[in-house]
TIBAPA-413522 format. One record per residue: residue in one letter; x, y, z of N, C-alpha, C, CB in turn. Coordinates in steps of 0.1 Angstrom, whole numbers, padded with zeros to 4 digits, always signed. Each point is the difference from the previous one (the first is absolute). Glycine has a CB too. Layout:
BEGIN
AXYZXYZXYZXYZ...
***
This chain:
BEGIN
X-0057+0093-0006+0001-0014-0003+0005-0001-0015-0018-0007+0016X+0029-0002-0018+0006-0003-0012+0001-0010-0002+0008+0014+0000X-0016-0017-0009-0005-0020-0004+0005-0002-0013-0024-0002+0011X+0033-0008-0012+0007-0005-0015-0007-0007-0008+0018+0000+0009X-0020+0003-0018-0006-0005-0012+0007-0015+0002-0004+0024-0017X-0006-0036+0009+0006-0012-0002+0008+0003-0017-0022-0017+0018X+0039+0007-0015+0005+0003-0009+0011+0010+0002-0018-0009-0009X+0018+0019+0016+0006+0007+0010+0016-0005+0000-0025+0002+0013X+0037+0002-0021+0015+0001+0011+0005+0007+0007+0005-0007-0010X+0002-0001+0020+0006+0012+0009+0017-0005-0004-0024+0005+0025X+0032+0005-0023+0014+0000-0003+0007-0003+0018-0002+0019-0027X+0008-0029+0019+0012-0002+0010+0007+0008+0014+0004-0008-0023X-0012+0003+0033+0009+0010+0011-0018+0010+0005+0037+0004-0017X-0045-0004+0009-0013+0006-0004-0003+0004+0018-0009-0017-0027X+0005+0003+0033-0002-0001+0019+0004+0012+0008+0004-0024-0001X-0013+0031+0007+0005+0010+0013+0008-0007+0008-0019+0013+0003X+0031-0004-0003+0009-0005+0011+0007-0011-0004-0014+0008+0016X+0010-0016-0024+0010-0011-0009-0006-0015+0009+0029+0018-0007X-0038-0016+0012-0013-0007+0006-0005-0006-0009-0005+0014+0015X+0003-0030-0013-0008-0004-0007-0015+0001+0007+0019-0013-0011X-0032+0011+0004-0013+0013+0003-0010-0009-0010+0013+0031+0001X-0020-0034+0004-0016-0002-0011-0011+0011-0001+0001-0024+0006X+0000+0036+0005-0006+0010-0006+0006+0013+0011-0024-0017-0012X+0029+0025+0012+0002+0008+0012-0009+0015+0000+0026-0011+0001X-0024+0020+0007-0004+0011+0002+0013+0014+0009-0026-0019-0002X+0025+0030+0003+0009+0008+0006-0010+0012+0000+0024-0009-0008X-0014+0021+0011-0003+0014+0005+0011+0007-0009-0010-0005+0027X+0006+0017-0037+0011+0005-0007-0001+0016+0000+0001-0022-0015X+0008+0027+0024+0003+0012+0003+0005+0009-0009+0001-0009+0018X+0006+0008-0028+0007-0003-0008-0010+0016-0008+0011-0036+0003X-0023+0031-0006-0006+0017-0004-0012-0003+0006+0010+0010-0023X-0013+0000+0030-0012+0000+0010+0003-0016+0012-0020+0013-0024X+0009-0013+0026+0002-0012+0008-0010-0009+0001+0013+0012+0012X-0015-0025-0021-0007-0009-0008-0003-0016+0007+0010+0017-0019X-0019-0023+0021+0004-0014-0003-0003-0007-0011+0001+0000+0020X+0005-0013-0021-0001-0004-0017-0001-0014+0008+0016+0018-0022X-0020-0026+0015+0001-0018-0002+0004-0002-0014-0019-0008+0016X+0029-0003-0017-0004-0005-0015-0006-0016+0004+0023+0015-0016X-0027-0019+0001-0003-0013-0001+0004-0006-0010-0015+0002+0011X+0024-0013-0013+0000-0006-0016-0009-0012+0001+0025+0007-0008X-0030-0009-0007-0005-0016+0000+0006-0008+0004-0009+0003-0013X+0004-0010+0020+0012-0013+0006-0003-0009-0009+0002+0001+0025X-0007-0006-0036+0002-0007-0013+0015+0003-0005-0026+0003-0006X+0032+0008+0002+0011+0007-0003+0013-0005+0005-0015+0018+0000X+0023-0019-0004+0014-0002+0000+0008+0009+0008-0004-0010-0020X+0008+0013+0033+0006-0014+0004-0009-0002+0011+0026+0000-0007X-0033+0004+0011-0011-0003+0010-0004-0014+0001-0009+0022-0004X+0007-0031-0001-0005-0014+0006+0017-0002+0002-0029-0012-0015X+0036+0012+0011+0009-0008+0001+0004+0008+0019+0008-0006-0034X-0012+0017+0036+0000+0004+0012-0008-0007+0010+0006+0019-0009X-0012-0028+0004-0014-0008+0008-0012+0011+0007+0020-0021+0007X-0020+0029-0017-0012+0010+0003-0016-0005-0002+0018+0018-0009X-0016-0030+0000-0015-0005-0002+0000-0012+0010-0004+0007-0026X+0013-0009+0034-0001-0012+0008-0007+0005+0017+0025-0014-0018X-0028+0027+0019+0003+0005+0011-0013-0003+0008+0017+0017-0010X-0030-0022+0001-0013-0003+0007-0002-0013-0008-0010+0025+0006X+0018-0032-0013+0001-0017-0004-0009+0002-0014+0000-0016+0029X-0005+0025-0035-0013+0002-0012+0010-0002-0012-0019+0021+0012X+0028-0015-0009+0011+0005-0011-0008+0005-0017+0022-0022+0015X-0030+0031-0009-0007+0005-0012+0002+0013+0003-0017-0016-0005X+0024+0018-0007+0007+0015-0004-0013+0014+0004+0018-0015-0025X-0025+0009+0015-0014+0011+0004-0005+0006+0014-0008-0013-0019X+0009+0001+0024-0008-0005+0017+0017+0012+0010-0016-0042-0004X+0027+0038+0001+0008+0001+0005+0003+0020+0000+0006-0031-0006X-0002+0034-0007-0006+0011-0005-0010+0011+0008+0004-0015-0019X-0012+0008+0019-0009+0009+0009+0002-0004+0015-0019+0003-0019X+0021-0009+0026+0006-0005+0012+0009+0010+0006-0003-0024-0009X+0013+0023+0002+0010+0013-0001-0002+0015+0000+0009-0016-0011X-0020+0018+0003-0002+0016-0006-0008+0002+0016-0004+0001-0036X-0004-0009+0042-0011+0000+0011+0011+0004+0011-0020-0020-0007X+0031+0011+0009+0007+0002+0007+0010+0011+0004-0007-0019-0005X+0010+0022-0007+0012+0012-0007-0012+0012+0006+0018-0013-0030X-0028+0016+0027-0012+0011+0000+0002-0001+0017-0020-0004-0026X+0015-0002+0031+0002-0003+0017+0006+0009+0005+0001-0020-0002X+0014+0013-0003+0011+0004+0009+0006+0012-0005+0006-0023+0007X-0012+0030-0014+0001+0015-0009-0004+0008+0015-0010-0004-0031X-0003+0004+0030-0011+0006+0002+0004+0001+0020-0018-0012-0026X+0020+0000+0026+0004-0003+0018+0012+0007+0007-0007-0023-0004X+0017+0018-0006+0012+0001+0000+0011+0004-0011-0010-0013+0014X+0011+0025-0020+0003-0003-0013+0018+0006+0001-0030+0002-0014X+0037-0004+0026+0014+0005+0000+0005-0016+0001+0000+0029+0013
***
């Protein structure tokens, strides 16, 4: 699990796959063979503007944040290709 600090940028083009994402996860073979999630704060830029805090109507960055990381952890764990 990789959780972004609040305050956090990500650069331009940043998204797997060029996907826009409020929190994703994969499988990286790449050395050994791993799974990872990230999470950013969805307080953070450009995430609301992705309507990432609108997704359970709270639109509280904090609430949302962990909503995601629960979720992102999930679908690691279940499913993480």
């Amino acid at each position: 699990m990789v959780v972004a600090a609040p305050g956090s940028t990500y650069e331009s083009g940043f998204e797997p796959e060029g996907e826009g994402f409020c929190s994703y996860h994969g499988l990286d073979n790449s050395v050994g063979k791993y799974a990872y999630s990230f999470v950013p704060y969805e307080g953070d830029k450009p995430f609301p503007e992705k309507k990432c805090l609108e997704s359970d109507g709270s639109e509280n960055a904090v609430h949302e944040t962990s909503r995601f990381a629960s979720a992102a952890y999930a679908d690691t764990v279940t499913d993480p290709a």
